[in-house]
C-alpha positions in Angstrom: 0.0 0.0 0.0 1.2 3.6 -1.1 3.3 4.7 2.1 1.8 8.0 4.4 3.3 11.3 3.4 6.7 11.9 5.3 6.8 8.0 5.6 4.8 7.2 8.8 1.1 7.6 9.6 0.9 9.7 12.6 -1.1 8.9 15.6 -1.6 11.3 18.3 -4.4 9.7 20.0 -3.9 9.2 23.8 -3.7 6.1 25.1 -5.9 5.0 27.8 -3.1 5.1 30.4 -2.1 8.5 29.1 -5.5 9.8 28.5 -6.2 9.3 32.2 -3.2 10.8 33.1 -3.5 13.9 31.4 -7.6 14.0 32.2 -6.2 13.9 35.7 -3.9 17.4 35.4 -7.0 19.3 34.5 -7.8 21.5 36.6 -4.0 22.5 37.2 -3.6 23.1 33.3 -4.0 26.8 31.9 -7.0 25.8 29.1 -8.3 28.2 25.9 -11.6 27.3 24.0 -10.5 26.8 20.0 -13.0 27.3 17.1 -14.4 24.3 15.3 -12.1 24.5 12.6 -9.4 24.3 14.9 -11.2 21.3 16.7 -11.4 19.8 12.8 -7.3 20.0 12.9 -7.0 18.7 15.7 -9.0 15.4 14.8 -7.3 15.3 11.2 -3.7 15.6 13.1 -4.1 12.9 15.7 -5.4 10.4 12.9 -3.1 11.0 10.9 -4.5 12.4 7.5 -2.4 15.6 7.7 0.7 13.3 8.9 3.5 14.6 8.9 2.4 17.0 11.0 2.3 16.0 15.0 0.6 19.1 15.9 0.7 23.0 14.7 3.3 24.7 13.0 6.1 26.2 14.3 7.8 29.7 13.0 10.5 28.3 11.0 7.7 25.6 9.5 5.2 28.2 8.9 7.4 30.8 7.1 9.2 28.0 5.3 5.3 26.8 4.0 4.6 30.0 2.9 7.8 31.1 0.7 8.4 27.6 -0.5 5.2 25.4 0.0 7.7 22.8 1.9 8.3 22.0 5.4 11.7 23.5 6.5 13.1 19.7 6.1 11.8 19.8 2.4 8.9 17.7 2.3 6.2 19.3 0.1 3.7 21.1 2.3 1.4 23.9 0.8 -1.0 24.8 3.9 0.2 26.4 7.6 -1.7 24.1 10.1 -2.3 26.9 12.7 -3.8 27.3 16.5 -4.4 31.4 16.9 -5.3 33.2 20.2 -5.8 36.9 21.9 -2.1 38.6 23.2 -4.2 38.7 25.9 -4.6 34.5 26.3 -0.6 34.4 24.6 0.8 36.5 27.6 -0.7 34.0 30.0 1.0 31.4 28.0 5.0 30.3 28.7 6.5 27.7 26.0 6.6 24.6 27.8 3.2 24.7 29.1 1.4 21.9 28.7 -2.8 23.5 27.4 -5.7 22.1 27.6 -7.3 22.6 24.2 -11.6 22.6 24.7 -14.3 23.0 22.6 -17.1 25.3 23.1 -19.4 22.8 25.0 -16.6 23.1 27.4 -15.3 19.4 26.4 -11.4 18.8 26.8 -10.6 18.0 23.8 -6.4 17.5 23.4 -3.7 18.8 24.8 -0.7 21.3 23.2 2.7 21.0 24.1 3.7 24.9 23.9 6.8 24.2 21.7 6.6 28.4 20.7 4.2 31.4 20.2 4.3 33.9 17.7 3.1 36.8 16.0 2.4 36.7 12.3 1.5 38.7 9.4 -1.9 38.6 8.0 -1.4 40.7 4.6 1.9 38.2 4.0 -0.4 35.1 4.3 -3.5 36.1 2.6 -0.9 36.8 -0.5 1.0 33.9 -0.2 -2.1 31.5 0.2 -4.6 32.9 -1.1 -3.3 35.0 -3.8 -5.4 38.2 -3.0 -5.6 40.3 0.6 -9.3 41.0 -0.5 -12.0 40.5 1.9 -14.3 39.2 -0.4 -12.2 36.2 -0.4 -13.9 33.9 2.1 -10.1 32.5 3.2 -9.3 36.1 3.5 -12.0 37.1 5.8 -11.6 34.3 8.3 -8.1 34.9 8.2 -8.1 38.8 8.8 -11.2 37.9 11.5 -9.0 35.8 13.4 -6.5 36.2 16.9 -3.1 37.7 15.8 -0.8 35.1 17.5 -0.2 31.5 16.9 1.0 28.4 19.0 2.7 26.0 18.2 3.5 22.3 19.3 2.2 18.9 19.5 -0.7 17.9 20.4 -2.3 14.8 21.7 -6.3 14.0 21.5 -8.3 12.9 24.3 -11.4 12.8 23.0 -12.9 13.0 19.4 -14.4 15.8 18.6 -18.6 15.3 17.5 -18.4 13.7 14.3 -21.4 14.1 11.5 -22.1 11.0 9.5 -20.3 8.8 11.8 -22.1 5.5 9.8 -19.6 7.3 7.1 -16.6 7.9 9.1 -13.0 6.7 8.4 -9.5 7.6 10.1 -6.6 6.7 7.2 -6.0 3.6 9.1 -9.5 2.3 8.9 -9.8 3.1 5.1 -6.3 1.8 4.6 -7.6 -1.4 6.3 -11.1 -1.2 4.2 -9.0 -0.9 0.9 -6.6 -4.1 1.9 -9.8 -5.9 2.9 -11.7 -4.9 -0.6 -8.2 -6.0 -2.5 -8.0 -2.4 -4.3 -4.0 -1.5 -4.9 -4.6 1.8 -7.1 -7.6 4.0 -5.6 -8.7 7.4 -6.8 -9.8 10.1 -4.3 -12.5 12.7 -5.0 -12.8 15.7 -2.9 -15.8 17.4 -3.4 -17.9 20.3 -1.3 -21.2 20.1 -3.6 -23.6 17.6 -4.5 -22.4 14.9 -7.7 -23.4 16.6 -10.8 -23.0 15.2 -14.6 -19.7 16.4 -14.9 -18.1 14.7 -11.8 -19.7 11.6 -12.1 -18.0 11.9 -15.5 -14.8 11.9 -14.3 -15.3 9.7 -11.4 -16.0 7.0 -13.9 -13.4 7.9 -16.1 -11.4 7.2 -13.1 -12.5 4.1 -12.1 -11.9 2.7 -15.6 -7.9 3.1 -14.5 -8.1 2.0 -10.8 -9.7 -0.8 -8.7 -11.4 1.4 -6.1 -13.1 5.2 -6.0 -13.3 6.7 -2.9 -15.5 10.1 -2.6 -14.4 11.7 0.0 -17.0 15.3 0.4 -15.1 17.4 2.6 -18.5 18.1 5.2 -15.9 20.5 7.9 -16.8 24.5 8.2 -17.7 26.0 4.5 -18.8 29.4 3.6 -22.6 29.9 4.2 -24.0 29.7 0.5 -22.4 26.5 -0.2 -24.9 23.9 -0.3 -25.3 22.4 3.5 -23.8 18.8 3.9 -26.6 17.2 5.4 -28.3 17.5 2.0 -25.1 17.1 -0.2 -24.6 13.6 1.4 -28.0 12.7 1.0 -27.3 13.1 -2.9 -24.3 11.4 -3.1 -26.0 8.3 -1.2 -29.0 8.7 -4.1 -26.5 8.7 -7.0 -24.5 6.1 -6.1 -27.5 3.3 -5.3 -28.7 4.0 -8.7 -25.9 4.8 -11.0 -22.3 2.8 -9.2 -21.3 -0.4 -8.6 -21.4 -0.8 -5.2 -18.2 -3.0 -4.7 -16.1 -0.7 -6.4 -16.9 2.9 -4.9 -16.4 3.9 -1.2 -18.2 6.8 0.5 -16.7 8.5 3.3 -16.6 12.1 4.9 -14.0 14.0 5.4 -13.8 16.0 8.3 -12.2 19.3 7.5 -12.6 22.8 7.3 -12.8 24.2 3.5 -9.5 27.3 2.9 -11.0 28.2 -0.5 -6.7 28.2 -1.2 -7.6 27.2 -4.9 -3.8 26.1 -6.1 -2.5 25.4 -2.3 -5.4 23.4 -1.3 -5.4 21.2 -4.3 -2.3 19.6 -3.6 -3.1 19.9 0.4 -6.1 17.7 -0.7 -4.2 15.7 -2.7 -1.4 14.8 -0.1 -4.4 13.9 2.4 -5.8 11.6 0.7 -2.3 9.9 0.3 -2.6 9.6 4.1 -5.9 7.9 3.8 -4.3 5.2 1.2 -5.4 6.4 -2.0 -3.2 6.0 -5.1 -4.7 8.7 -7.9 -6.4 11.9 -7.2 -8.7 13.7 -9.1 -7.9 17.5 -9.9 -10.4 19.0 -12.0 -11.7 22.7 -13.1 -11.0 25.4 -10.9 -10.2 22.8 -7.5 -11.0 24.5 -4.2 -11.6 27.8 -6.0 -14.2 30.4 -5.4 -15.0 33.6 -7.4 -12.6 34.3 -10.0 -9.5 34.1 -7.5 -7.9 31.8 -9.6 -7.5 30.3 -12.8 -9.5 27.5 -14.4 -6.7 24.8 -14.4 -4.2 26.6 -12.3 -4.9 23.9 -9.6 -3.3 21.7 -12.1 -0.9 24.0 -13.3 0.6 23.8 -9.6 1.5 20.0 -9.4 4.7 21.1 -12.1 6.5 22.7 -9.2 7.1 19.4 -7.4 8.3 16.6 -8.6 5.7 12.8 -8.7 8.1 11.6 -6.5 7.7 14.2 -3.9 4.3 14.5 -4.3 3.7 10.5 -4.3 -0.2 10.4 -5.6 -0.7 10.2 -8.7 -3.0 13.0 -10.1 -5.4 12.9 -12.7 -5.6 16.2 -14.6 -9.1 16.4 -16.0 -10.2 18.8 -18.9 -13.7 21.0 -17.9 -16.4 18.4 -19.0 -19.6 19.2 -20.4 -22.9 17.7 -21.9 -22.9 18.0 -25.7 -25.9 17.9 -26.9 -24.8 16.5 -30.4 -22.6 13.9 -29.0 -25.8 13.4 -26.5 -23.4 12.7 -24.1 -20.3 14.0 -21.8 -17.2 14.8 -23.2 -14.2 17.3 -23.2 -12.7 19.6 -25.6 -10.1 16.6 -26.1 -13.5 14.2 -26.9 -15.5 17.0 -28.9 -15.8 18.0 -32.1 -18.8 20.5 -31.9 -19.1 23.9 -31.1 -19.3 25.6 -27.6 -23.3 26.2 -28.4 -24.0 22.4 -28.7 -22.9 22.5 -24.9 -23.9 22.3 -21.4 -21.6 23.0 -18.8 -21.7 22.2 -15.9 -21.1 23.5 -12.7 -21.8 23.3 -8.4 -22.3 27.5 -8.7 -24.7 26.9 -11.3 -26.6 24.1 -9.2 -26.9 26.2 -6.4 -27.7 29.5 -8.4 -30.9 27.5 -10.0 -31.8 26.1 -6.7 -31.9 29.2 -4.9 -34.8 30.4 -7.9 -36.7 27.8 -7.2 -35.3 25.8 -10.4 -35.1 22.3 -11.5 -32.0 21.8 -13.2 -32.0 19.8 -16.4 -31.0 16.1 -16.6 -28.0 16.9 -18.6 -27.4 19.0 -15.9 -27.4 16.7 -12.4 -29.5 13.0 -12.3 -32.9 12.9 -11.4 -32.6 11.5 -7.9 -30.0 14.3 -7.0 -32.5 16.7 -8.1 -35.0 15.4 -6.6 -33.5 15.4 -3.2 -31.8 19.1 -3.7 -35.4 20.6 -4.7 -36.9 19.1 -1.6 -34.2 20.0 0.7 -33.9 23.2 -0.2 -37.5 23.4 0.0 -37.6 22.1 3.3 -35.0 24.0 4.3 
């Protein structure tokens, strides 16, 4: 099986022994209440799907990701994994300390080893990440809306933070396992944060022509608020694939992180994640982890030429913008078609959600039946 990125597959769940021991210094602990995005690192740290990493990034790591898109020991590594607080909670803090890390319902959640604390600058990130300072940017705003200091260190989970769709929850290990037990070798991952239309099932199957196993992987952590709401999305994808997949070669499983809308940077952090999780090929397709017109449409392709396969170790599938061509009657590319752009339909999540919000039905060619059926009632409902 295709090893972990770095090598190992981290684990930096507590032990029971541990876990009691550390549940046993709260009280005498200095303790800071984290967002749920944080809480979402947290989870995907200790399980190892952002291994590497053992915890948030120090200085040295954090500058080095943002001027090079590598750790400072060289291993590709496109997105700073950060924890940020108030000066006002940072000046209580001393490196060393050992923090108890809770979530707003007051649950402890981990625990940081204080390796560092530092300031940082929000301008230099926004351009380095996200391309653009602007606030419109939904990467931006959280950014320039959160705490000006950042710790660092490692951390260690004592309990898992509330998972949604736990009957569709996997750490890497247990889909690593899953994929052994299923006999697939080469799996392709696809990360999506909207419902299955035409166009992706396109490519998923195009995929799964090449591999053994196709894991869909919807990312279902914090998302901006017009993006379709996951509860819904993963009712789709559960219609779609009971009608239109074979069922011993497709696996459906959440994944528990918070969206960055990082466009070029988040394709490849998405890509080295699902490496973790035991997948051999990823999907990038139009415009990956884009929003607005931040970046451009295959530049999340484009990106993968600054590393070299063996750094990156997951194969990617680069997929031309597909579309419904109405002479073809059938999907295709500009690499499959003949016919001219007014014989298509293209395809897109904005353009689902856009005919939703009117109160639309979008065309077959457009999304299956049984995903629009369920979108129109959801949003309905909703």
């Amino acid at each position: 099986m295709i090893e972990p990125h770095g090598g190992t597959l981290i684990n930096r769940i507590a032990d029971p022994a541990e876990k009691q021991r550390l549940l046993g210094m709260i009280g005498t602990l200095p303790e800071i209440q984290v967002s749920s995005r944080v809480l979402s690192d947290l989870e995907l740290i200790a399980t190892g799907a952002l291994s590497p990493l053992e915890g948030f990034v120090n200085r040295d790591d954090y500058y080095s990701i943002l001027n090079t898109m590598r750790l400072t020991d060289g291993t590709v590594w496109t997105l700073p994994i950060t924890l940020p607080v108030s000066r006002k909670i940072s000046s209580t803090l001393n490196t060393g300390d050992k923090i108890v890390l809770k979530g707003k319902d007051g649950t402890p959640y981990a625990v940081l080893d204080l390796e560092e604390k530092f300031e940082y600058d929000k301008e230099a990130e926004a351009l380095a990440i996200y391309k653009t300072s602007d606030r419109n940017h939904p990467g931006v705003r959280s950014l320039f809306e959160q705490p000006p200091i950042y710790l660092a260190g490692k951390v260690t989970l004592l309990n898992q933070p509330p998972v949604d769709f736990p009957g569709s929850y996997g750490t890497p290990a247990q889909l690593r396992e899953l994929f052994k037990e299923n006999g697939w070798n080469k799996i392709a991952a696809f990360q999506t944060r909207n419902p299955i239309h035409r166009a992706h099932e396109y490519l998923q199957k195009t995929a799964l022509e090449m591999v053994e196993g196709l894991l869909i992987h919807p990312l279902v952590g914090e998302t901006k608020k017009d993006d379709i709401p996951a509860d819904l999305r993963m009712e789709s994808y559960e219609a779609i694939l009971k009608h239109y997949y074979p069922k011993d070669r497709v696996h459906l499983s959440v994944f528990p992180a918070a969206m960055r809308y990082a466009g070029p940077r988040e394709a490849v952090f998405h890509a080295l994640v699902r490496k973790n999780y035991g997948c051999t090929h990823f999907i990038v397709g139009r415009d990956h982890a884009g929003v607005g017109d931040y970046y451009g449409t295959y530049e999340a392709q484009e990106i993968f030429n600054c590393f070299s396969p063996k750094e990156i170790g997951i194969e990617i599938l680069k997929f031309e913008h597909a579309f419904y061509c109405r002479t073809c009657k059938s999907m295709a590319t500009s690499k499959t078609c003949p016919h001219q752009r007014e014989d298509h339909i293209h395809l897109s999540g904005t353009k689902v959600r856009e005919m939703l919000r009117k109160g639309e039905n979008p065309p077959e060619e457009f999304s299956r039946k049984e995903v629009v059926h369920v979108l129109v009632k959801g949003m309905k409902d909703g």
